[in-house]
N, C-alpha and C positions, 0 to 999 in steps of 0.2 A: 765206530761208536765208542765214545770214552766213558767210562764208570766213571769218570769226576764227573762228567757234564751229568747223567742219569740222578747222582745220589746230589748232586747240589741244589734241590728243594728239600733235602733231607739232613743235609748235612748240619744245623745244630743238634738234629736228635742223635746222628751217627756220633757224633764230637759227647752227646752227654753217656750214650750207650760205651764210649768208648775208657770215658771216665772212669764208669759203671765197673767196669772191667778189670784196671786195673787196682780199684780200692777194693774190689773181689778177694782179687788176689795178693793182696797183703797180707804179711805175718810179721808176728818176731821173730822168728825164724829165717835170719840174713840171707844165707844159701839156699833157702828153697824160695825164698823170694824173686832171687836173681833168676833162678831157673825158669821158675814160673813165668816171668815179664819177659825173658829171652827170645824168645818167639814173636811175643803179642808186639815187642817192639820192631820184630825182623819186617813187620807189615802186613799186608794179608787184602783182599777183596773184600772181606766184610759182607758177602754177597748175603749170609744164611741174618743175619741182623735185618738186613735191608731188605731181607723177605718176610719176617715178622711185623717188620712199618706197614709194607705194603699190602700187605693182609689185614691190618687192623685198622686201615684207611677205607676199607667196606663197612667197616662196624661202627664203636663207639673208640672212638682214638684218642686211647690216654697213654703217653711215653711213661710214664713210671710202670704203670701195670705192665705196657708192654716191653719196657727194659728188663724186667724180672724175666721175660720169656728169652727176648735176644742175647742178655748174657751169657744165661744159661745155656743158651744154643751153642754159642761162639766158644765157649769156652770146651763144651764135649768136641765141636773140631778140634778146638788146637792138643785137646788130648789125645785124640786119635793120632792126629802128626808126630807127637810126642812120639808116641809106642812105636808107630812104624816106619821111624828113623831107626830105633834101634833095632826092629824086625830084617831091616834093609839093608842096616852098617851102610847107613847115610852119612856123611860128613858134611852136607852143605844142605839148606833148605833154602829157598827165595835169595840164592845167593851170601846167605849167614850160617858160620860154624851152626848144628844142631846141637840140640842141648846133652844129645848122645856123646858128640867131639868134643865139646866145650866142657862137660864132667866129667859123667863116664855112664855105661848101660845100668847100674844101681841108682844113679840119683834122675835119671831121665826116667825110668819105670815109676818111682815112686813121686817125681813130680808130675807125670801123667795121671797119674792116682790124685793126687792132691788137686788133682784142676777138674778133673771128676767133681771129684768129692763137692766142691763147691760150685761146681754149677750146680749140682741137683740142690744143697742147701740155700742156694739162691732161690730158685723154682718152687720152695716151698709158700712161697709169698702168693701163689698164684691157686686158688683152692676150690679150684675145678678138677673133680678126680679124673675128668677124661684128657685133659692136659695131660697130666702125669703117668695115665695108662699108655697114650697115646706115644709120650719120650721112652717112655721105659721099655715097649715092644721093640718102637728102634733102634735103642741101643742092643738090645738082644740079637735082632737081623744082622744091623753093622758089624756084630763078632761073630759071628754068623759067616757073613761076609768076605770079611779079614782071614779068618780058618783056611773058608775055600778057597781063597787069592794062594797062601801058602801051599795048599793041599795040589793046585793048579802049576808051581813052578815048573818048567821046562816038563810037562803032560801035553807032548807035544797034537795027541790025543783027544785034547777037550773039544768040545762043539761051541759054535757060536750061543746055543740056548746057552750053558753054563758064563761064556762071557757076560752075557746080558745079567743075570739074574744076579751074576759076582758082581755089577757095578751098580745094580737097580739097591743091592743090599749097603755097599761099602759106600754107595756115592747120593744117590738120587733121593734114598729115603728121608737123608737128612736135611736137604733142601725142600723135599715134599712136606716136610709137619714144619717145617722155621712157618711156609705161607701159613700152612694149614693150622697152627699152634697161633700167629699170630692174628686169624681172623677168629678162631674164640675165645683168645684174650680180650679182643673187642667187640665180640658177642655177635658173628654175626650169625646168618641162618642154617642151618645143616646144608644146604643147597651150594652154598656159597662156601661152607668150608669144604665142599669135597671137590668143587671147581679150583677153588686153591691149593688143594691137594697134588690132584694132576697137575695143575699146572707144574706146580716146584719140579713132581715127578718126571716130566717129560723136559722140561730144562736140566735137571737134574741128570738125565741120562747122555743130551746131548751135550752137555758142558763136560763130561767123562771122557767121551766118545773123542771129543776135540783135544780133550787132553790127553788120550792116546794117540792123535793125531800129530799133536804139536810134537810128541817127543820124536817122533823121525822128520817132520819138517823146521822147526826151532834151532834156532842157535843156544852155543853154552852160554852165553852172556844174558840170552830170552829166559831161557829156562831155569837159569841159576842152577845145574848139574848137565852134563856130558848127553850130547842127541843120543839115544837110542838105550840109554837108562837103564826104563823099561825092562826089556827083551835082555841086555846083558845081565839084570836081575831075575831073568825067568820068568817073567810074567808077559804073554801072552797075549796081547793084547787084538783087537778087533781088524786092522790094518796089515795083519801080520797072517790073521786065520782066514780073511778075504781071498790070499794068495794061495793058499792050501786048494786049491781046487784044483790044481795042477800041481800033479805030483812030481816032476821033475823041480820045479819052483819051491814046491814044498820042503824036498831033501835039500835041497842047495841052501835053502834060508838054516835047517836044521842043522847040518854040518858045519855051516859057517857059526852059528851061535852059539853050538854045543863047546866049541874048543876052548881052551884056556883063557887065551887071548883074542877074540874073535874081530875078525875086521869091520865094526860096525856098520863104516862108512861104504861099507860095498854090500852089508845087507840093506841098509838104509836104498842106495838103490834100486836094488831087486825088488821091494817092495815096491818105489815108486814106478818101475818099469811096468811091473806086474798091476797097477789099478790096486793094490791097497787102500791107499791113500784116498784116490776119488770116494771108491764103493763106502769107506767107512764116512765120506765128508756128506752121500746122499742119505743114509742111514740118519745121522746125524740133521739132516734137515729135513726126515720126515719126522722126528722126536720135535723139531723147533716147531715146524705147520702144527700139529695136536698143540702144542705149547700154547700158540698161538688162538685157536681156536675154541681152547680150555675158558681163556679170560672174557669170553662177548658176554656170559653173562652176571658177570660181575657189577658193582652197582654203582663203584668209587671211579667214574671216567678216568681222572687223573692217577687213581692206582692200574689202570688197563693201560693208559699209557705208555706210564714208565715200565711197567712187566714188558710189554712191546718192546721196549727200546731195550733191554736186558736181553731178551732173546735177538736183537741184532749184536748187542755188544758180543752172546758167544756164538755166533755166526761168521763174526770178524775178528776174533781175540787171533794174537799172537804170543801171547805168553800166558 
């Protein structure tokens, strides 16, 4: 399933939201301009925009009201990615220098700040205070999140609870309020924004889950950064703590990562030998089934639809 084919009933809103975006991010300010637009032109899925449409396609569906929301969204992503390229000492993102390698960690911090900063001043357009209670709790969880992710490096120690709750925080929440944020931009019923709620949520977990998948199944040229990333950054990931249930599997993955230079390509297949991989891809498709099941009573057929066809696209995604 292709996200062109999914978002192409969408795609003049996606193209004005995307406009939206970058005259956001305007200054006179030459270099934090360039900073700013650096990313937003590297590409990106757009997924958390296209779940604001798709939520306000239950209600009263107006794109300006609801561009105020998706920018806003879009834009506290790409600042997240900002900051935790330089958390990572990332040099490549989507296959493009970061703005960490391309500046330096000074002007990446403060252009992450800067794309903050304007999304929330976008948002004020929107004068629903539970909107803005709503962004603002999750921005607090997502660093929340991020903390734990660091606090979690090579804790060889953590439980699966902690994975989950590390990626329900840094990943799922802000897919959960894009739907849930754009079906009370279009006013629809409290019933219906907490079914769009879940829903984001439980996509939101399983599209993590895949993307800790991808990074030991994926090529460097899918990925745009080296399989097995991840874990050589000490993070931990679901596929990896699958195999911990045997403890000979367990020290062998831990030895082999701990080292300076560790051979990824031969932990990469100890996981796969070991059922990593399957155990976290069944996990993953019981987050799709609730996904799935979240949207029946929703009231915009053709937004049930396409939410449908999103949750096959990360069912089948390779990068």
């Amino acid at each position: 399933m292709n996200l062109l084919e999914i978002y192409k009933e969408l795609k003049k809103d996606i193209q004005h939201i995307e406009e939206e975006i970058h005259g956001v991010l305007d200054t006179q300010q030459k270099e934090l301009k360039r900073a700013s637009v650096h990313l937003l032109n590297a590409g990106g899925k757009r997924i958390r925009p296209v779940f604001v449409l798709l939520g306000g396609k239950n209600g009263q569906y107006d794109i300006d009201r609801l561009a105020h929301v998706a920018v806003a969204l879009e834009l506290i992503h790409m600042a997240t990615l900002v900051h935790d390229d330089v958390v990572d000492h990332a040099d490549t993102r989507r296959g493009k220098p970061t703005v960490k390698a391309k500046w330096n960690n000074k002007m990446a911090m403060y252009t992450g700040d800067y794309i903050i900063s304007k999304a929330l001043q976008r948002l004020t357009a929107i004068d629903n205070p539970l909107v803005h209670q709503i962004l603002s709790k999750a921005i607090v969880d997502m660093c929340m999140g991020e903390v734990e992710q660091i606090k979690a490096q090579y804790e060889w120690n953590q439980t699966m609870r902690q994975y989950f709750l590390r990626i329900k925080r840094k990943t799922a929440l802000l897919m959960a309020v894009s739907c849930q944020l754009g079906g009370l931009a279009g006013h629809v019923s409290e019933q219906e924004a907490r079914a769009l709620y879940r829903f984001g949520y439980y996509v939101g977990m399983a599209f993590q889950i895949t993307d800790d998948i991808l990074d030991f199944t994926g090529t460097e040229k899918q990925l745009g950064k080296p399989a097995g990333s991840d874990l050589m950054q000490g993070n931990i990931t679901l596929p990896v703590l699958a195999c911990f249930h045997d403890h000979e599997v367990r020290q062998e993955i831990i030895t082999e990562a701990s080292k300076h230079q560790p051979d990824m390509e031969r932990v990469i297949q100890i996981v796969k030998l070991n059922g990593g991989i399957q155990y976290a891809n069944q996990i993953a498709q019981r987050y799709l089934a609730k996904a799935r099941q979240s949207i029946h009573t929703l009231s915009n057929s053709r937004s049930q639809d396409m939410f449908y066809k999103i949750t096959q696209f990360v069912e089948q995604r390779h990068f």
